[in-house]
C-alpha positions in Angstrom: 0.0 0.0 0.0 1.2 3.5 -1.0 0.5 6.5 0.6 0.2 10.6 -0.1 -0.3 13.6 1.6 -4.0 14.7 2.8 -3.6 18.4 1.5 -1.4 20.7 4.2 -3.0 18.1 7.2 0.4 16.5 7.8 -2.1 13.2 7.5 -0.2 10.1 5.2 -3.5 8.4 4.4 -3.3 5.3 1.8 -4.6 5.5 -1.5 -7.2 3.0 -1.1 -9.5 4.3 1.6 -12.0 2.6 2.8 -15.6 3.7 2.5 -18.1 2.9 5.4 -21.5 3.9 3.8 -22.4 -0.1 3.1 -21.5 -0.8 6.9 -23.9 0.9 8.1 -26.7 -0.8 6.4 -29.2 1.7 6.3 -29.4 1.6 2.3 -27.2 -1.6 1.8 -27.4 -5.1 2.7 -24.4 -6.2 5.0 -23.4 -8.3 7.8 -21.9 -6.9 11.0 -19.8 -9.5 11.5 -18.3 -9.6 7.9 -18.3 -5.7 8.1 -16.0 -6.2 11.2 -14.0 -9.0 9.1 -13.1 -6.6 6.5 -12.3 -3.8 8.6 -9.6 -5.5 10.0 -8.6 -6.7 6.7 -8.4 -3.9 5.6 -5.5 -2.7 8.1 -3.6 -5.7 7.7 -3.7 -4.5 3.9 -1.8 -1.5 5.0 -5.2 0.8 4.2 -5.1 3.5 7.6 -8.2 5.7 6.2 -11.8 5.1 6.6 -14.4 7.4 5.6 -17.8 7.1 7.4 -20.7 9.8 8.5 -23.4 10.1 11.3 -26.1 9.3 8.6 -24.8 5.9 7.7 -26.8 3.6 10.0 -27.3 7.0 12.4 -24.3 6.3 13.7 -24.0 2.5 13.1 -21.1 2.5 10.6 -19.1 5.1 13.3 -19.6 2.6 15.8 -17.9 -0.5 14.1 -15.2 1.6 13.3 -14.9 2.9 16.3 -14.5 -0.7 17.4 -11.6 -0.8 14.9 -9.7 2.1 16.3 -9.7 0.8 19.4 -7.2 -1.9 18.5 -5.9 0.3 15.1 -3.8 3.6 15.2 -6.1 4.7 11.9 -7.5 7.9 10.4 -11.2 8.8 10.6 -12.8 11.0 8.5 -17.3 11.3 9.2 -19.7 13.9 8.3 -22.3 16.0 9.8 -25.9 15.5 8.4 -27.8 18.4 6.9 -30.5 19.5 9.5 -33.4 19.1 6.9 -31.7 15.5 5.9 -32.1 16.5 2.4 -29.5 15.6 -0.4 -27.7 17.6 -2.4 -27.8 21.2 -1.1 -30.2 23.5 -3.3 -27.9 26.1 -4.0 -30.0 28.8 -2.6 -30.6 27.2 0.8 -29.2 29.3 4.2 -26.8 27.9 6.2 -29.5 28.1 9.2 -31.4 25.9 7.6 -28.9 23.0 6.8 -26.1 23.3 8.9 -26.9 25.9 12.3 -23.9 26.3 14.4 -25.4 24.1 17.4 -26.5 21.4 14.4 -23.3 21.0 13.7 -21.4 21.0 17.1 -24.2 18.4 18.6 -23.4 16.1 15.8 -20.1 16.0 15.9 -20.0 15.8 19.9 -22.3 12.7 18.6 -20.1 11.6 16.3 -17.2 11.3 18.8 -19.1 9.6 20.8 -20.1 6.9 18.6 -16.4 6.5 17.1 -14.8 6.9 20.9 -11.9 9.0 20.2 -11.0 12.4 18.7 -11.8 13.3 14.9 -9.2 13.2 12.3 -11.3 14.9 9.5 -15.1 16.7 10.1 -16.9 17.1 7.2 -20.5 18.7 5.7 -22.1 16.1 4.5 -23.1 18.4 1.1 -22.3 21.8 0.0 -23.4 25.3 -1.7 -20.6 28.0 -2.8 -23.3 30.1 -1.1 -21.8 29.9 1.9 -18.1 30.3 1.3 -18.3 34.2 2.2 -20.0 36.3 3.7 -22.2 35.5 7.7 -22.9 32.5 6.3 -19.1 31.2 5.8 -18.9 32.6 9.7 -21.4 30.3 10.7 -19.8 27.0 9.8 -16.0 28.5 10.5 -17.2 29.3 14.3 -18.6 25.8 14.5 -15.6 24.0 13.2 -13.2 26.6 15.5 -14.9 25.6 18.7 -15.2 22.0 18.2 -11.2 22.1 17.3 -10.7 24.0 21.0 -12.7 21.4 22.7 -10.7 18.4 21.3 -13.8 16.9 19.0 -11.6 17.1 15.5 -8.6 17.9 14.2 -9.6 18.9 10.2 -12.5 20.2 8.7 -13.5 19.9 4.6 -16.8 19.1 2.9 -18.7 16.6 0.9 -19.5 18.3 -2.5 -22.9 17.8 -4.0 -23.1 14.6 -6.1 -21.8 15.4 -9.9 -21.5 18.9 -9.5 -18.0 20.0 -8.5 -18.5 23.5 -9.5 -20.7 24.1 -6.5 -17.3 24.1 -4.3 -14.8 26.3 -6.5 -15.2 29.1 -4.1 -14.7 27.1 -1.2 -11.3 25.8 -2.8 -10.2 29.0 -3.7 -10.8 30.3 0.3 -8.2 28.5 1.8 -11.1 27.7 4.5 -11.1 23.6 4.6 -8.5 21.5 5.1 -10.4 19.1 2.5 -12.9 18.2 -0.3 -14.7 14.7 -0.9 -15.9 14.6 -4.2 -17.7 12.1 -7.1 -14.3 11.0 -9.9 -14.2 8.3 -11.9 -14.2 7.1 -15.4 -17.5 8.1 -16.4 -17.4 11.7 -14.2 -14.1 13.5 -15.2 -15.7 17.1 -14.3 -13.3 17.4 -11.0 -10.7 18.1 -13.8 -11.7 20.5 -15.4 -11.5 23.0 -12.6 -11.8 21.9 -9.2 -8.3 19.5 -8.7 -6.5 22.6 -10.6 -7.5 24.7 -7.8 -6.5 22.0 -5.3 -3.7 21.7 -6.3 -2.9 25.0 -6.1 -4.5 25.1 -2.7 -3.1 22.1 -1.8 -6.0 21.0 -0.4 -6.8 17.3 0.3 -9.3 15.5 -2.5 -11.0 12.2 -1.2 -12.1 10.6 -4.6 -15.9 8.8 -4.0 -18.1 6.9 -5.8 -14.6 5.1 -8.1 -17.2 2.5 -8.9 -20.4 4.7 -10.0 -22.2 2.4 -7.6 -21.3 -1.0 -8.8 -21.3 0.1 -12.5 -17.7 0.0 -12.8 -16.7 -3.0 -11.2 -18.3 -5.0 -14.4 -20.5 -7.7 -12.7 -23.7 -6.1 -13.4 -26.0 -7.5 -16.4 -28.8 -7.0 -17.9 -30.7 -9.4 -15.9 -29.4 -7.8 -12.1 -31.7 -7.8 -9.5 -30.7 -5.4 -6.8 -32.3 -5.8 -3.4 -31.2 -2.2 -2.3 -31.5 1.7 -2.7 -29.7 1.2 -6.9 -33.0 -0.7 -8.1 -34.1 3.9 -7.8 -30.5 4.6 -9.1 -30.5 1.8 -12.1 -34.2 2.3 -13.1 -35.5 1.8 -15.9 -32.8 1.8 -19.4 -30.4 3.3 -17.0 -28.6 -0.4 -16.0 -28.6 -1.5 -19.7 -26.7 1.7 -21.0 -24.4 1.4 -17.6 -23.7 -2.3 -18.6 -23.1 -1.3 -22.1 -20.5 1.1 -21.4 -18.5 -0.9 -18.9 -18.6 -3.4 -21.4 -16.5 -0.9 -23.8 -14.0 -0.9 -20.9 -13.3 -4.8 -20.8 -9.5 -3.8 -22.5 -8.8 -2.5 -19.7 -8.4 -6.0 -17.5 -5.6 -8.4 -17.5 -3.9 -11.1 -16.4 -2.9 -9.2 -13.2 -5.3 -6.1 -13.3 -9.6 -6.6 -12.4 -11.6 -3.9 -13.7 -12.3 -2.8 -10.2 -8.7 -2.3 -10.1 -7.9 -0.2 -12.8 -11.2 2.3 -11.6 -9.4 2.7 -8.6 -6.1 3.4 -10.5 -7.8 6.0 -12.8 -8.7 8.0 -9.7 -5.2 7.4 -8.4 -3.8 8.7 -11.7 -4.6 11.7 -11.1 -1.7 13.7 -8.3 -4.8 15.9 -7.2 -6.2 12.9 -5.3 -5.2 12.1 -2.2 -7.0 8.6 -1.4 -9.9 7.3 -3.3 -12.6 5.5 -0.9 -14.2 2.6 -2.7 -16.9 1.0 -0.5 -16.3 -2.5 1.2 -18.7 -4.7 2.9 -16.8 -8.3 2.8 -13.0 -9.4 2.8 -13.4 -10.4 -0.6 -14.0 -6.5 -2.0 -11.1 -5.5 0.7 -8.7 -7.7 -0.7 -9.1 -6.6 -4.5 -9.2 -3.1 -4.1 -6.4 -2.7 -1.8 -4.1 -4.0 -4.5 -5.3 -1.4 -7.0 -2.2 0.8 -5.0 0.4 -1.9 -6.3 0.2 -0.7 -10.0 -0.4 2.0 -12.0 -2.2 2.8 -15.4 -0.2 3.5 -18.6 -0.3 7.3 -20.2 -1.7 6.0 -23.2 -4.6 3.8 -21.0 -5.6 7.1 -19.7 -5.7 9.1 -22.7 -8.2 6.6 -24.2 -10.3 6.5 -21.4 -10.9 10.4 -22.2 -13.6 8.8 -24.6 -15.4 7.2 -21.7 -16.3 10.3 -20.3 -20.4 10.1 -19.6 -22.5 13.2 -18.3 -25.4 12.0 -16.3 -26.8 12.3 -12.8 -28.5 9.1 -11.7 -29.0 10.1 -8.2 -32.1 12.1 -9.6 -35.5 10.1 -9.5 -36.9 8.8 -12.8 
């Protein structure tokens, strides 16, 4: 396992993270007991960063890795949930709505709680550029100051709304997180365009979500897949057979040594702007392929042709 630099944190986190949504179980099917399995396989796999958030399992997920860091010297990253629970952020809500300065520093007094130790990384759980400046950027900053003075968490950074990195280029530019979570993978490029520019300038950290576009990426979807969770919304109607019929075009890209799965992860890793990418894991299975995704690398001329594969789309929206 490999590591890199979480922004100006001082963190080393390893590039394959380890995402804690399924865990929790409140929109995925999982087994505590496997969940616990592959945690720990996980850190024998070198992998020291897992990223979870109050609204996974409200507060389930925190608590098994909690468990985790009890016997592990690891890095937590969670998130605060929006007030009005609503995902993404309309662009035009107030901060007083979403994200109150009490809201936040009860939830993350909860959060610590649930985890039993201090707070590596504190994040919004979504975002609007609305309130980078002005008394609405005060509101969140006082949160985040006071909850750093009372020993809750170390670094602060934001979730950016699903598909829409533009919604966070202010926020990059102020210099006022430590970090940005974001949607990058083969079929969403857009961080590219502008937001890991500014990072990079910024040095700010990136945590690369979604690597898989919820299973579409990993190949082993078909035609005839039955899903017994929250993607039967997400894959609705012709959306699973043009998903299948693209990741089909990307079969070149596996190998004697390489699984699809693999070389997802390694497109996000391709890119120096991204500091881990946090594929999630529910079995020891998943664990054990992904965390070897750090061992290799994609070729220049892989990544130029998977320019091609670049698909605007937003399947979170209902049908």
């Amino acid at each position: 396992m490999k590591y890199r630099a979480l922004g100006k944190t001082g963190l080393k986190v390893s590039e394959v993270g380890f995402g804690c949504w399924g865990i929790g179980k409140a929109m995925w099917k999982a087994d505590d007991e496997e969940s616990r399995k592959a945690l720990r396989k996980a850190v024998e796999l070198g992998i020291n960063f897992f990223d979870t958030a109050w609204v996974y399992g409200d507060g389930h997920s925190e608590k098994l890795v909690g468990e985790l860091a009890k016997k592990s010297d690891i890095i937590i990253a969670t998130k605060i949930p929006p007030k009005n629970r609503q995902w993404p952020a309309a662009l035009d809500a107030d901060i007083e709505d979403l994200f109150p300065k009490e809201h936040i520093i009860r939830f993350a007094r909860e959060s610590r709680k649930n985890l039993g130790r201090k707070i590596d990384l504190l994040q919004l759980h979504v975002w609007t550029d609305k309130w980078a400046e002005g008394s609405e950027s005060k509101a969140w900053q006082d949160a985040f100051q006071q909850l750093k003075q009372e020993g809750v968490a170390e670094f602060f950074g934001v979730s950016v709304n699903d598909h829409a990195p533009e919604t966070a280029l202010k926020l990059a530019e102020s210099g006022k997180v430590d970090s940005l979570q974001v949607i990058y993978n083969i079929f969403d490029q857009s961080p590219e365009d502008e937001l890991f520019k500014i990072a990079a300038r910024k040095k700010l950290g990136i945590i690369a979500r979604v690597p898989f576009d919820e299973g579409a990426l990993t190949g082993k979807l078909a035609y005839e897949t039955k899903f017994d969770d929250w993607r039967k919304h997400y894959f609705g109607g012709e959306r699973l057979k043009e998903a299948v019929d693209r990741a089909g075009k990307l079969r070149w890209l596996e190998n004697g040594s390489r699984t699809l799965p693999q070389a997802a992860l390694q497109f996000c890793l391709a890119n120096d702007a991204v500091s881990t990418v946090i594929p999630g894991m529910t079995k020891v299975r998943h664990v054990v392929d992904n965390a070897a995704a750090s061992d290799g690398r994609l070729k220049a001329g892989e990544l130029k042709r998977l320019r091609s594969h670049r698909w605007q789309k937003n399947f979170y929206d209902t049908l």
